[in-house]
C-alpha positions in Angstrom: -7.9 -9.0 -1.0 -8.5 -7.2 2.0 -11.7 -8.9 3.4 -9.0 -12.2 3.2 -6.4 -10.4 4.8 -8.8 -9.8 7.3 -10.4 -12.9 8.2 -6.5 -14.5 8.2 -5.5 -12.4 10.7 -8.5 -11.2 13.2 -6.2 -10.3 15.7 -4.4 -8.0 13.9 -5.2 -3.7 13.6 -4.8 -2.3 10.0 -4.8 1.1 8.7 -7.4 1.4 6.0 -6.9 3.6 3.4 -10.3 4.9 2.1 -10.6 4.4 -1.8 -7.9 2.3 -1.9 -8.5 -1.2 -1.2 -8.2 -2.4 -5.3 -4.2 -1.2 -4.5 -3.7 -3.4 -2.2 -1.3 -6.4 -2.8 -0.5 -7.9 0.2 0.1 -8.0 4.2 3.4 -7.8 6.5 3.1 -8.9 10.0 6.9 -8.9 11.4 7.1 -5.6 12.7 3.6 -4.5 13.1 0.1 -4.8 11.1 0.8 -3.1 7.8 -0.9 -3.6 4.3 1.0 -3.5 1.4 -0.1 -1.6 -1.3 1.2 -0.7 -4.9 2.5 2.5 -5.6 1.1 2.2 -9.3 -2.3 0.8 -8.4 -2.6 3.7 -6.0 -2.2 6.2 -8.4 -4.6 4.4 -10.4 -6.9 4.6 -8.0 -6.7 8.5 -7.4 -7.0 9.0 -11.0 -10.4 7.0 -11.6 -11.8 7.8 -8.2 -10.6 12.0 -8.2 -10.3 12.4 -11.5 -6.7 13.5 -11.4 -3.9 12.9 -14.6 -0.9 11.3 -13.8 1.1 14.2 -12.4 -1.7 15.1 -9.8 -2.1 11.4 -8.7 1.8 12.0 -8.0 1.6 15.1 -5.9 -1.0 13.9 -4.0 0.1 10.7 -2.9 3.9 12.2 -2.0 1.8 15.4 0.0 -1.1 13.3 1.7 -0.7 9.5 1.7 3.4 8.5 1.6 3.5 10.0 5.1 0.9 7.8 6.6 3.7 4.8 6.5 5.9 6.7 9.5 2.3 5.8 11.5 2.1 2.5 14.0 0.5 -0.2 12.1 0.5 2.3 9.0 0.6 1.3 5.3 3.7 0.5 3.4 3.9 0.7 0.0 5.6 -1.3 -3.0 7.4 0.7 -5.4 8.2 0.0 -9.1 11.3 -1.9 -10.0 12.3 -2.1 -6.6 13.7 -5.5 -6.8 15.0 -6.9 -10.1 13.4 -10.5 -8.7 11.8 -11.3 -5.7 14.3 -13.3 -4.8 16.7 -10.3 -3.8 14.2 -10.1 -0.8 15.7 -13.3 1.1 19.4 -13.5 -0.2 21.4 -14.5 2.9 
């Protein structure tokens, strides 16, 4: 997904996050560059990659990664049951 991402948008800057790129899910342009990844595909990630269980995964994304979002052009990232349906995210 991110090579697409990429070549859709040339013009745009994107913070990468190393060992990461099978998290992410998307792209939002309206206020900034950010990719989108998934909280749960992230903690996937650190536990195949680091070896980590669950709990570790955890720690380390809320110590080392969750911050990174506050950054220009920083990652977001999608959270579990967030919305009950996507269609919360344009009710007028």
């Amino acid at each position: 997904m991110l090579q697409e991402i990429l070549k859709s948008n040339p013009d745009k800057v994107y913070m990468v996050l190393d060992g990461l790129n099978d998290a992410i899910v998307g792209y939002d342009n309206t206020c900034g560059s950010r990719l989108l990844y998934s909280y749960d595909l992230v903690l996937k990630c650190l536990q195949k990659d680091s070896e980590m269980d669950y709990e570790e995964a955890q720690e380390f994304f809320w110590f080392n990664i969750e911050s990174l979002s506050l950054n220009p052009n920083g990652p977001d990232f999608v959270y579990p049951d967030h919305f009950e349906s996507i269609d919360e995210c344009f009710d007028d």
